[in-house]
Structure formats: structure tokens, C-alpha cells
C-alpha positions as CSV (number, residue, x, y, z in Angstrom):
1,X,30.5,83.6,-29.6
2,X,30.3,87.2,-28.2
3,X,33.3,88.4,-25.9
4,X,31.1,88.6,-22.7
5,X,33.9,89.3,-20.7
6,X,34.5,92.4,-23.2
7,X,31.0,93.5,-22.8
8,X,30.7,93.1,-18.8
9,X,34.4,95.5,-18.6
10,X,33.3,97.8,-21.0
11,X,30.0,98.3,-18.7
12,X,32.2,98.2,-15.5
13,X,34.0,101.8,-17.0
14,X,31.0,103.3,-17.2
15,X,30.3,103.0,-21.1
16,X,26.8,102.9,-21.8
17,X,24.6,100.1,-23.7
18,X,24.4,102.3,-27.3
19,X,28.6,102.8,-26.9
20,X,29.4,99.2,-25.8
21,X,27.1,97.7,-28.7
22,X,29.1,100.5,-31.6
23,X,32.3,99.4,-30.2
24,X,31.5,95.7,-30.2
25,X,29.6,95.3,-33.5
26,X,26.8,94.4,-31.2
27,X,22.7,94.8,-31.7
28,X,21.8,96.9,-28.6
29,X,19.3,94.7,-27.8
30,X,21.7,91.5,-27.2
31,X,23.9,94.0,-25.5
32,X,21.1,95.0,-22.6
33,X,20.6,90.9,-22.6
34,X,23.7,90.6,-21.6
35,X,24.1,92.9,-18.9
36,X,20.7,92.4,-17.7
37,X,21.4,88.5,-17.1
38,X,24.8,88.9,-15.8
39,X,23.2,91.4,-13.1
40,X,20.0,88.5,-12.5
41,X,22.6,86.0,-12.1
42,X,24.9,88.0,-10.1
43,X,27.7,87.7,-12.5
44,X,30.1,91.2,-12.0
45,X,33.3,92.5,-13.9
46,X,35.2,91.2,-10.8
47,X,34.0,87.7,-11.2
48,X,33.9,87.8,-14.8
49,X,38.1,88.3,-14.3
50,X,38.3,85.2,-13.1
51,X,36.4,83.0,-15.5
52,X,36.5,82.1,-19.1
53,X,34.2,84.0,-21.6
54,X,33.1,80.3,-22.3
55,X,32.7,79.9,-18.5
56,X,30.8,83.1,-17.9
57,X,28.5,82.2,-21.7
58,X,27.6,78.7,-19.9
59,X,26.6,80.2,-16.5
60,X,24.8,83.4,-18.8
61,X,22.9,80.7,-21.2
62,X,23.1,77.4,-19.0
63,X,19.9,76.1,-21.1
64,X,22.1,77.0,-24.6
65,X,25.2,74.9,-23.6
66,X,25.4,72.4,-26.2
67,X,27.3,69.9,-23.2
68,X,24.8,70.9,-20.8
69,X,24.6,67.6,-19.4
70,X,28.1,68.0,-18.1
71,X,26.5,70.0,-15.4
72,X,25.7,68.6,-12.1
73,X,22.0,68.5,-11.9
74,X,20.7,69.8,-8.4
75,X,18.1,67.5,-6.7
76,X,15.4,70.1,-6.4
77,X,12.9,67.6,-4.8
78,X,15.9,66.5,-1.9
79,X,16.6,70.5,-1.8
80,X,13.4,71.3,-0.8
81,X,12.7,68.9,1.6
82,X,15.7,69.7,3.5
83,X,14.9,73.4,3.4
84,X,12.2,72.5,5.8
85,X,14.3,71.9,8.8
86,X,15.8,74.1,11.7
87,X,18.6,75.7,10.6
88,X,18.9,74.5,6.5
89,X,18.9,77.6,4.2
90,X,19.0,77.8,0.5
91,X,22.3,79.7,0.2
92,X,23.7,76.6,2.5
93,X,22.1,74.0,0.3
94,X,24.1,75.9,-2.9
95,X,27.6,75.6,-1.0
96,X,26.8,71.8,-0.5
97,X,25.9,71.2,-3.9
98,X,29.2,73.6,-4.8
99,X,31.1,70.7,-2.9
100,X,29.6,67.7,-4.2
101,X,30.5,69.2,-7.9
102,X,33.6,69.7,-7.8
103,X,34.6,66.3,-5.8
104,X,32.9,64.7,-9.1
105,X,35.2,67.4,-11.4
106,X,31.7,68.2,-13.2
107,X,30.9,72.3,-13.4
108,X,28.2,73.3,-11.6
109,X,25.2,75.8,-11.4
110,X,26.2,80.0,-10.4
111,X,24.7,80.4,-6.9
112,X,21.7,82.9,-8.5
113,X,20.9,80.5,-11.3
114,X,20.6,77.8,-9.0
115,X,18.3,80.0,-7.1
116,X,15.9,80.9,-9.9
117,X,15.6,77.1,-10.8
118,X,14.8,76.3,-7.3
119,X,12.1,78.9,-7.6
120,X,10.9,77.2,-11.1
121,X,11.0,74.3,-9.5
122,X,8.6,74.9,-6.7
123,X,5.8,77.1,-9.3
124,X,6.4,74.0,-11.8
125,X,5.1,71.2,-8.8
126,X,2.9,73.9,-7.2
127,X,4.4,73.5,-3.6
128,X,4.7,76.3,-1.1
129,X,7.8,78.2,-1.1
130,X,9.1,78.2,2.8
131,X,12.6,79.7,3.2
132,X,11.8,82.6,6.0
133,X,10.0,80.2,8.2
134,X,10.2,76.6,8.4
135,X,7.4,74.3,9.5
136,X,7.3,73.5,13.2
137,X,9.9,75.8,14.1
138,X,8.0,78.8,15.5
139,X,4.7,80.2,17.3
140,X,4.1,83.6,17.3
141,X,1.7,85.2,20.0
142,X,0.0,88.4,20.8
143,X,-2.9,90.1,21.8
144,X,-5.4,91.1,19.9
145,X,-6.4,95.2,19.9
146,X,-9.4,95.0,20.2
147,X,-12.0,93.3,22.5
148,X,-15.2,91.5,22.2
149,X,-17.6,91.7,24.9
150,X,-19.4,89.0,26.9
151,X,-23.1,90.0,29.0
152,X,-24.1,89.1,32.1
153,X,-27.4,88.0,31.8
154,X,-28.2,88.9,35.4
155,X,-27.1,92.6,35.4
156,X,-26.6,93.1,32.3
157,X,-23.0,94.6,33.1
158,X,-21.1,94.2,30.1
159,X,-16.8,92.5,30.8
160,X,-14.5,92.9,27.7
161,X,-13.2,89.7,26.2
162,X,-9.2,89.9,25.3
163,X,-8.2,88.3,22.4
164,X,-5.0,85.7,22.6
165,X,-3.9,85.2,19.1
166,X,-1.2,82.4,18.2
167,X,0.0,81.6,15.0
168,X,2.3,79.3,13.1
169,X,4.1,81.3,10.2
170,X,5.0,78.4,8.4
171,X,1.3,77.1,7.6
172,X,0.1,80.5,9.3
173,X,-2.6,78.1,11.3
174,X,-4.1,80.1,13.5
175,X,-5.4,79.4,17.5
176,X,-7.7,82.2,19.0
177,X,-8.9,82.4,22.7
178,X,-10.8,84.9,24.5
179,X,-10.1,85.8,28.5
180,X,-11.3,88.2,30.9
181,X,-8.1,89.6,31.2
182,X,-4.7,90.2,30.3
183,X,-3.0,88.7,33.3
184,X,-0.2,86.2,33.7
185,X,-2.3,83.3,35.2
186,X,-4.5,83.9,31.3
187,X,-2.0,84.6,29.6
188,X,0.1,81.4,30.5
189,X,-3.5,79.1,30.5
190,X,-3.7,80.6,26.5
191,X,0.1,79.3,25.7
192,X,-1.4,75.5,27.4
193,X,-4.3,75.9,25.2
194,X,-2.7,76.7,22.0
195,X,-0.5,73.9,22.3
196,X,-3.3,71.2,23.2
197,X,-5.0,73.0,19.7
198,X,-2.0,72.6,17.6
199,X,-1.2,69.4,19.2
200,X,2.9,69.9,19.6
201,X,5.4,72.7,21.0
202,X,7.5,74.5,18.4
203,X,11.0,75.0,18.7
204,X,10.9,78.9,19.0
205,X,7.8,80.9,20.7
206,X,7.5,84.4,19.6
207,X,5.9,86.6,21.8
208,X,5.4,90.4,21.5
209,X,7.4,92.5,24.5
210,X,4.4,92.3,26.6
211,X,5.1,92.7,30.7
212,X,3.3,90.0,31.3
213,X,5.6,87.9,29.6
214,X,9.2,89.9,29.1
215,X,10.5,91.7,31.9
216,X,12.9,94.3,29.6
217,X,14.6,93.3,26.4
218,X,17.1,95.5,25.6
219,X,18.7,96.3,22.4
220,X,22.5,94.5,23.4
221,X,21.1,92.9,26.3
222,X,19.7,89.1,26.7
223,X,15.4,89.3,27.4
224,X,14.2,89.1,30.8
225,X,11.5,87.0,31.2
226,X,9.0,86.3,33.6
227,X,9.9,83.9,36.3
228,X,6.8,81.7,34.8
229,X,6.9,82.4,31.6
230,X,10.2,80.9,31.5
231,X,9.2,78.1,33.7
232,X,6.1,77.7,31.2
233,X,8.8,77.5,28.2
234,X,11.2,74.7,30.0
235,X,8.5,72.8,30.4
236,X,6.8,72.3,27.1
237,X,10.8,72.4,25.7
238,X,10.8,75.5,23.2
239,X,12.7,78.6,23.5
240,X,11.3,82.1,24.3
241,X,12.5,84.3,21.6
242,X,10.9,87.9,22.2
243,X,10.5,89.7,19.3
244,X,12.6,93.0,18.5
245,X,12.1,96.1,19.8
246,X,10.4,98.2,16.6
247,X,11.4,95.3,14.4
248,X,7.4,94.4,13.1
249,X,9.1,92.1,10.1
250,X,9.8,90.1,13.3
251,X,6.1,89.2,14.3
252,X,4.6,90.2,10.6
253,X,2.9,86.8,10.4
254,X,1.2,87.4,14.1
255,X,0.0,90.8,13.5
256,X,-1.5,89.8,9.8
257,X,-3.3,87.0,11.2
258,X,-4.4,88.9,13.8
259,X,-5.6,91.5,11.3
260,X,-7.6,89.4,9.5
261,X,-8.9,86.8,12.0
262,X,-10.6,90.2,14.1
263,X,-12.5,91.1,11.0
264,X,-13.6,87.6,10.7
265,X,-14.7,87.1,14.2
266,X,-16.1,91.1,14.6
267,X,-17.6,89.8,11.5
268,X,-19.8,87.1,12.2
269,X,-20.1,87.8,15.9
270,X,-21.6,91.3,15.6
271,X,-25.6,90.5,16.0
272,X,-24.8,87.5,18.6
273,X,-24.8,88.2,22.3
274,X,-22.4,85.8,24.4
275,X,-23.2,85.8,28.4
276,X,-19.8,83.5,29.4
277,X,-16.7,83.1,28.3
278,X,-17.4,79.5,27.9
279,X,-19.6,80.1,25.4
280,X,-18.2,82.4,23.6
281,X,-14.7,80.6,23.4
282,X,-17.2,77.1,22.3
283,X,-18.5,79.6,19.2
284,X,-14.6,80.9,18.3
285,X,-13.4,77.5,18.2
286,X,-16.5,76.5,15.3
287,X,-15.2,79.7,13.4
288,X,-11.5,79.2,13.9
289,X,-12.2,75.9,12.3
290,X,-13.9,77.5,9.4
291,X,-11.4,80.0,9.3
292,X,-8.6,77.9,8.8
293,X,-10.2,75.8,6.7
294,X,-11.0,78.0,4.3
295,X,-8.2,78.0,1.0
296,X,-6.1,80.2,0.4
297,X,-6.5,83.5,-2.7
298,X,-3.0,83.4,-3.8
299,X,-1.9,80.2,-3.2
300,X,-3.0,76.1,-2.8
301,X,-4.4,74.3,-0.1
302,X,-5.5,76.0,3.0
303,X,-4.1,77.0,7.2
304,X,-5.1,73.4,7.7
305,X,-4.0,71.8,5.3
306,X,-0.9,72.8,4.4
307,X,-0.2,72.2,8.4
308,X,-1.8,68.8,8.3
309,X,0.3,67.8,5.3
310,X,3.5,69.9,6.0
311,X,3.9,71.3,9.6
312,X,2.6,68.8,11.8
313,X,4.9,66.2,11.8
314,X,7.7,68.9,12.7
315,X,6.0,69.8,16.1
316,X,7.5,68.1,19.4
317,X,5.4,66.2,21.4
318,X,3.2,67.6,24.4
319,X,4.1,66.5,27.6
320,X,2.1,63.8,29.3
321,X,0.4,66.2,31.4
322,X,-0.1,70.3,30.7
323,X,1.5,72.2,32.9
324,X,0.8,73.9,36.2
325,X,0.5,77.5,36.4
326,X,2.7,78.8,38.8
327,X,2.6,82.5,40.4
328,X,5.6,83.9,42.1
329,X,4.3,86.5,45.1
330,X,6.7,88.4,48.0
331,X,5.4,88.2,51.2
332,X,6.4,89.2,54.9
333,X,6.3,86.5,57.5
334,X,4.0,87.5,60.3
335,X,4.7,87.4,63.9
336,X,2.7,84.3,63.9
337,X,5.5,82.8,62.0
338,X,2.7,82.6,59.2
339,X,2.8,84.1,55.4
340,X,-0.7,85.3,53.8
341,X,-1.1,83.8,50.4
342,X,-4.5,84.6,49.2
343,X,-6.0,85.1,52.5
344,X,-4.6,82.2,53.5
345,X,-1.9,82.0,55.7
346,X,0.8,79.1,55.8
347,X,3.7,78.9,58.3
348,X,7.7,78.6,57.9
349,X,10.3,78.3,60.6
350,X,10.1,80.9,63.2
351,X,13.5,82.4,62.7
352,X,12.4,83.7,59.9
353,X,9.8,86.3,61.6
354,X,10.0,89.7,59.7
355,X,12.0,88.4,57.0
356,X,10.6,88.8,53.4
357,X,10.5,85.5,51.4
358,X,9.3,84.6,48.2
359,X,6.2,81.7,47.1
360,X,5.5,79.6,44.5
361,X,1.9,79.2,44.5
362,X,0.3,76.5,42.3
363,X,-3.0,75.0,42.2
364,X,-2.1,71.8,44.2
365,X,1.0,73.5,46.4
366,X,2.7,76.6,48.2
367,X,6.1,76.4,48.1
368,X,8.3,79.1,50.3
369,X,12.0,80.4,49.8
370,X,14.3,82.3,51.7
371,X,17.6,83.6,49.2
372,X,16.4,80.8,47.1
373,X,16.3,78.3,50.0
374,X,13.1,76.2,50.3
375,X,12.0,76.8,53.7
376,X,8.5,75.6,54.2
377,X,5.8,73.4,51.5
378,X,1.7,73.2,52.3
379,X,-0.6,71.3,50.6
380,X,-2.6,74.5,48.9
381,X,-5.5,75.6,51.0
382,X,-9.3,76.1,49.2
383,X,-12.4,77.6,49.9
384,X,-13.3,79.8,53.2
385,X,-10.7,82.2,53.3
386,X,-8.5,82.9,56.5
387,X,-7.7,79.5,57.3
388,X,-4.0,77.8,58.8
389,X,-1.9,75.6,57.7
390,X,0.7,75.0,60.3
391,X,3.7,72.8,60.6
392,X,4.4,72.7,64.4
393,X,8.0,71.7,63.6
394,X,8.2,75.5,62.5
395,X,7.0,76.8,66.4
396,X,9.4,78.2,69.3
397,X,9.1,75.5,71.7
398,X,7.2,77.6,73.9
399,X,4.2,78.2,71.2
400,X,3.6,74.8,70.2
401,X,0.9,74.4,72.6
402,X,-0.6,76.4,70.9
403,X,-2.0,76.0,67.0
404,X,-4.3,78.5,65.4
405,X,-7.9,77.9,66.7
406,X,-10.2,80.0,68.6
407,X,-10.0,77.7,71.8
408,X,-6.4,77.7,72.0
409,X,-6.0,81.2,71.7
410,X,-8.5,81.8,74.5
411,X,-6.7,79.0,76.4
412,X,-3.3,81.2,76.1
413,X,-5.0,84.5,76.9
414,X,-6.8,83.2,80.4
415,X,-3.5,81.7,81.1
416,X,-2.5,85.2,81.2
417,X,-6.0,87.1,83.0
418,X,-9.5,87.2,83.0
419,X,-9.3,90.7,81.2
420,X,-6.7,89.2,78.6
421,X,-9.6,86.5,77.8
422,X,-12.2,88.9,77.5
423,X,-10.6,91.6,74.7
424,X,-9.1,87.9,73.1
425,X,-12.8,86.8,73.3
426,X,-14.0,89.9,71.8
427,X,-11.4,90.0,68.7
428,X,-12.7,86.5,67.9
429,X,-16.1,87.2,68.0
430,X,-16.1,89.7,65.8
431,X,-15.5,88.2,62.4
432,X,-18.0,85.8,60.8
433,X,-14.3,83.9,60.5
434,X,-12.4,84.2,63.9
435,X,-9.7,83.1,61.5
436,X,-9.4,86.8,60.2
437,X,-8.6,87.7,64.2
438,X,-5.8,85.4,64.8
439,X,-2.8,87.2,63.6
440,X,-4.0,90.2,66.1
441,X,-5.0,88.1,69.0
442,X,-1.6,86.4,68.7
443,X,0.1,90.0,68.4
444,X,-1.2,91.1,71.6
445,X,-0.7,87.8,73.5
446,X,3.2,88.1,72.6
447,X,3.2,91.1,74.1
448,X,3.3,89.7,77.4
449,X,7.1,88.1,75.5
450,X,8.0,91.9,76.0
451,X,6.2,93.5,79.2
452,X,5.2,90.4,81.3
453,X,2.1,88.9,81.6
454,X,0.7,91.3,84.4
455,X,0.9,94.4,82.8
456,X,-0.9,93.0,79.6
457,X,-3.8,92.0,82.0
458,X,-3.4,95.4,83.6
459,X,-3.4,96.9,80.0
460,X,-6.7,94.5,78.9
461,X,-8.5,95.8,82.2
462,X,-7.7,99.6,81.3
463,X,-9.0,99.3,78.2
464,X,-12.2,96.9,78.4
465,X,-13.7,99.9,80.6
466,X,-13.0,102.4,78.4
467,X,-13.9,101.0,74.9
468,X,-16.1,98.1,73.9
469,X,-13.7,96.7,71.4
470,X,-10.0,96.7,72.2
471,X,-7.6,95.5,70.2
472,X,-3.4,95.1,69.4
473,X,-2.7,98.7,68.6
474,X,-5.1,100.0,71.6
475,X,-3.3,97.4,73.9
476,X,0.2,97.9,72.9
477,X,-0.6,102.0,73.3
478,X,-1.3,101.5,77.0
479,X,1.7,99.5,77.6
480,X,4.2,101.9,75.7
481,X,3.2,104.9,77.6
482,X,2.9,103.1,80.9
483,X,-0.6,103.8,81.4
484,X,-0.8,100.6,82.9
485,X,1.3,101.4,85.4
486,X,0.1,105.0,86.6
487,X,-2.7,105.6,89.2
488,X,-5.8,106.4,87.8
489,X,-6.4,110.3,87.3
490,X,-9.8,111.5,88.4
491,X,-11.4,115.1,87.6
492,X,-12.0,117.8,90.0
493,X,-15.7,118.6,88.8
494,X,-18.4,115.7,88.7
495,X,-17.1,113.4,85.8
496,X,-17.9,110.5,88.0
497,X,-14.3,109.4,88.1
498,X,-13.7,109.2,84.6
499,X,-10.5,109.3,83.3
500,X,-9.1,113.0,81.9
501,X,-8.2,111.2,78.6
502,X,-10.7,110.5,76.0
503,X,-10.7,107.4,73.8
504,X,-8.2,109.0,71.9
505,X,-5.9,108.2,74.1
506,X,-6.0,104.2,73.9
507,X,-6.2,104.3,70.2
508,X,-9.7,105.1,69.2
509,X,-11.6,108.2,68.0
């Protein structure tokens, strides 16, 4: 037997190969052996120190040991299995089987040889070697570069299609969705969708720093993420892990995917025309299909397979229902103790008049906060825009007479004067909705909270013969500069008693 631990010293001062073989009576060849499989196996001087030249000669030439059986064979098959869980590394797996050697006083493998037979192990039984990613663990998203286009057949106007690209690294299945914008509402909606394709959550979701999801992520700093986006995540259970800033190892599978599934859709798309997103998202699901059917160049199986065989039973469970996309606007509550939403306006308690509060708006609900404080829920409203939902609970006690309609309004306003009536009358006339004249006709009405009843009439009078349409801001002129109040100016040529002022005056060029 050769003095290995001779050999790896005589290399550690720097000899080289052709002096370490003279010295050692050695062929030059057996000497580079030597060194070379000490280096593969990660055996160095240091260790060498502590070990016997018989130790370091069985972990060299484990396959040479005459008692090779005294080793503790690994259970590759067990060992790979378990690599496929969260948290289960190879390096991990080697410590374990360290342990459960020397409890049975047998030797067992060096860490790199136990390594390189892992990696025999998995070529021998042609499985897919999955250490970086495990199946089921994450989904990384993105979107794509470039666009594809959809046609209106009317116009002919042509809208860009964006394309959402999600994709599992471990079976690198891959989910593709086109949208007519880059939004949050389409952005969240694709997240829904690729989980109803993939049919499961992941543990981890990957997406790039996009605004739309990931407020900031800085380096030494925890991601902020958008208040839906997160809501999104705690509802389907996974965790929103963003990837790093100029790390692209860190979303290498999304961005290869998204690589090649772009020249396979710009591919077979480029001589079709698609006039709705509905029907070009119908012919990207067929080729998606194909795409991930198709087998792999370098190694078995295919996207589909291997996720069908190996992935699939990893994912979590969808919920019972997808969720509901949620968006999170500021808004000002209106004098008329109102918020607009959408052109729709809801109401909240008057105290909070003036005060900014924040919404949660989704499809079925409108949910208001003040400091985080619910303050006010309405049933969503749909269709004609403009329209009221008010809770009379959330009134002064003087105003709940009073709920949003045209008749009411007019009610309040000849309760004040004929002229109040009239301009009131005119504001709601002038919309196709009179809802879009509420707000102002309620403005100037409250005015008489502030400068009595009379003075708005006065004010309503003044103005009504001096311009056709009067409104708030004309109304609330007069009164601040007392117009109201002063005796009416007449010329001294023949201006038929016309007022000096022009319209300018009252708020109207």
C-alpha cells in the first residue's frame, strides 16, 4: 500500500507531481491519481492528519476495499425521495447517514463520495436530479417582454396583449395568459388562474420586483408588498418571496421559460389574427398543452409529465372558492357625507366629513376605514353610474329627511325659496343622470347651515337673472362678497338697469 498520507503532505509543501513521484518511488501517473481523487473527494492534508493511510486508501478506493461490505450502504432510493421535500438537502441527508453509522460502529461514506454515488445513482435509474428546487415548493411569475396583439374587428384598432408567464422550476410546467393590461386587478386574476391550471398553491411564489405586486424590496430590508397581493397570498396559503434585486439565478427558471415559450407562441401565432382576448387566451391554452407536452432534449419525460408523476402530489389544495380581487382606493368624504367609488358614491357617518378614508372595493362589497377602523359596508353598486347608497343611520338628524333623489332635493330647496328651487331644478335637469348633480345641489343647499336660508334665496334670485345656469361656486360667490345684501347698482347711461358687473362677477365668463 502506498503512503497516501506521504503523498497528500508532500503536495501540501508545494512539491510538484514529477518530485513527489522521484521521492516516493512512485509512477507519475498513480501519483496525479492520487491527488486528483483526494481533490474530487474533498480529501486535504489537514484531513488526511487526522486519519489513517488505511482510512484515507478506503475513502480514496472505496470500490478496492477488500471489507467493503463493512461500510454502511446509503439508501439512495430513501435519499432521494426525501430530497423532494421543503427543506431536505443532500449535504443534510450525508450528516444523517454520518449519524446512523457511527451509532452502528460501521465506517461510512466521505461526504463527496457519497455525493458522486448519489449522482450515479440517479443516471443509473434515469430519474431527474432535483436538489435546487423541490417539487411543489415554488411558482415563479413574470411578464412576458413582449406583446401579442388582438384586432378589433370593428375598427380595426389594434390593443397589445401582455403576457403572464408562471412556472414551476421543479417540473418547469408552464401556465401562460394573455391581458389587456399590466394592472393589479390582471395581474392578481392571472395568479387565480394559474393556480386553477396547476390545480394546487405552492409553498413559495416568486414573483419579479414588479410595482404591481412589490412595493420596495430593499437589499437589508423585509419586501413591501401590495396590500392585495398579500391578501391574494394569505388566502391561497403560500408565501410571497420576491426575487433579489439583480440576482437573475433567482428567477432563471421563469425567464428561460419565458424565453422559449414566446418563440413558441410568436411562432405559431404569427399568420393568425385574434379579435378578443377570449379567443386568443382559448388558442394559448391548446398550445400551452402542446407545449408542455412535448419531451424533453436532454432529459426523460416531459413539463407534464414529470409534474403529473412527480410535482403534483406536493401542491396544497385550492380553496373551496377562488378568491376575490380586492382594490384598496383613498377617497375624501364629501359634504354629503358620501365617498365616490367608481362613480358611485356610498355614505359613512357624518362626523367624518372632510376626513380621508380608505376602501376595500370587491366585486360583491365596499368596505370603508377610518385609521383602520371599519366605519361604513354597502352592498357594491352596478351599472348606471352616479347612483347612492345611503345608510340613514350615517345622517345628522336634521338631513335624514332627506335621501338622495331628485324630489327630495327639490323638496329641501323650496323649503328654502322659490329661486332656491329653481337654480336646484336647473342643476338636476342638466345631466342625463340628475345623480351626477346631487353632491352640488346638496353643497349649495348647506349653505343656508352657514348664511341662513334667506340670503341663499336672495343669492338664487341674484343670480337666476343674470345667468341661465347657476350653480354652487356662482352661489357661494354671491354670498361671500355680500352681493346679496347690497342694493342693486344701476348705470348712468342707458344699460337698462343692468348691473355694472358682468358675469364674471358671479362666477361665469
Amino acid at each position: 500500500m502506498h503512503d497516501y498520507k506521504k503523498v497528500l503532505q508532500l503536495n501540501h509543501e508545494g512539491k510538484s507531481q514529477r518530485m513527489i513521484a522521484s521521492l516516493m518511488k512512485i509512477s507519475r501517473h498513480t501519483i496525479s491519481d492520487i491527488l486528483k481523487t483526494s481533490e474530487l473527494l474533498g480529501i486535504t492534508y489537514e484531513t488526511s492528519t487526522k486519519m489513517s493511510n488505511e482510512e484515507i486508501y478506503n475513502f480514496l478506493y472505496p470500490d478496492q476495499v477488500n471489507d467493503f461490505t463493512a461500510y454502511l450502504p446509503p439508501d439512495y432510493k430513501k435519499i432521494h425521495e426525501e430530497l423532494l421535500k421543503p427543506g431536505v438537502t443532500l449535504s443534510l441527508l450525508w450528516l444523517e447517514y454520518q449519524e446512523e453509522a457511527k451509532s452502528l460502529g460501521k465506517p461510512f461514506y466521505h461526504r463527496s463520495y457519497f455525493f458522486e454515488q448519489y449522482k450515479k445513482y440517479v443516471s443509473k435509474n434515469n430519474l431527474t436530479m432535483h436538489i435546487s428546487h423541490k417539487p411543489g415548493d415554488k411558482m415563479m411569475v413574470d411578464w412576458d417582454g413582449k406583446t401579442l396583439e388582438v384586432k378589433n374587428r370593428t375598427t380595426g384598432e389594434i390593443s397589445p396583449a401582455y403576457l403572464f408567464v408562471a412556472t414551476l422550476p421543479f417540473s418547469m410546467k408552464t401556465y401562460v395568459r394573455a391581458c389587456p393590461n399590466m394592472k393589479e386587478d390582471e395581474w392578481i386574476r392571472c395568479h387565480i388562474e394559474a393556480y386553477k391550471y396547476f390545480d394546487g398553491v405552492t409553498r413559495l411564489l416568486i414573483p419579479d420586483n414588479l410595482k404591481t405586486g412589490v412595493i420596495s424590496h430593499k437589499k437589508h430590508d423585509d419586501p413591501v408588498l401590495n396590500k392585495a397581493y398579500q391578501e391574494m397570498a394569505e388566502y391561497y396559503d403560500t408565501v410571497i418571496l420576491p426575487a433579489r434585486v439583480r440576482k437573475p439565478r433567482d428567477k432563471a427558471a421563469v425567464e428561460g421559460s419565458v424565453g422559449v415559450i414566446t418563440n413558441y407562441l410568436f411562432g405559431r401565432f404569427r399568420n393568425r389574427t385574434f379579435f378578443s382576448f377570449e379567443e386568443l387566451n382559448k388558442a394559448i391554452e391548446e398550445k400551452i398543452e402542446d407545449f408542455n407536452n412535448e419531451p424533453f432534449q436532454k432529459r426523460e419525460g416531459s413539463r407534464s409529465s414529470i409534474f403529473e408523476e412527480e410535482e403534483k402530489g406536493y401542491l396544497k389544495p385550492l380553496p373551496l372558492t377562488p378568491f376575490e380581487i380586492c382594490t384598496y382606493p383613498k377617497a375624501k368624504v364629501n359634504i354629503d357625507y358620501h365617498v365616490s367609488i367608481d362613480k358611485m358614491n356610498y355614505s359613512v357617518p357624518c362626523a367624518y366629513v372632510g376626513q380621508y378614508v380608505d376602501a376595500k372595493v370587491s366585486d360583491s362589497m365596499v368596505t370603508i376605514f377610518y385609521k383602520n377602523i371599519k366605519i361604513a359596508e354597502h352592498k357594491r353598486l352596478k351599472g348606471r353610474k352616479y347612483q347612492y347608497s345611503t345608510n340613514e343611520d350615517h345622517l345628522p338628524e336634521d338631513h335624514k329627511m332627506y335621501k338622495w333623489n331628485g324630489e327630495r332635493l327639490r323638496k329641501w330647496a323650496l323649503s328654502i325659496g322659490n329661486g332656491t328651487y329653481e337654480v336646484i331644478d336647473k342643476l338636476l335637469k342638466a345631466h342625463k343622470a340628475e345623480e351626477v348633480a346631487y353632491r352640488g345641489c346638496i353643497s349649495l343647499l348647506k349653505l343656508a347651515d352657514k348664511y341662513t336660508g334667506a340670503r341663499v334665496e336672495k343669492a338664487c334670485k341674484l343670480a337666476l337673472e343674470h345667468l341661465s345656469n347657476p350653480g354652487y361656486k356662482n352661489i357661494k360667490m354671491i354670498l361671500e362678497s355680500g352681493q346679496d345684501n347690497k342694493e342693486e347698482v344701476k348705470t348712468s347711461d342707458s344699460n337698462n338697469g343692468a348691473f355694472i358687473r358682468g358675469k364674471e362677477y358671479y362666477g361665469t365668463k
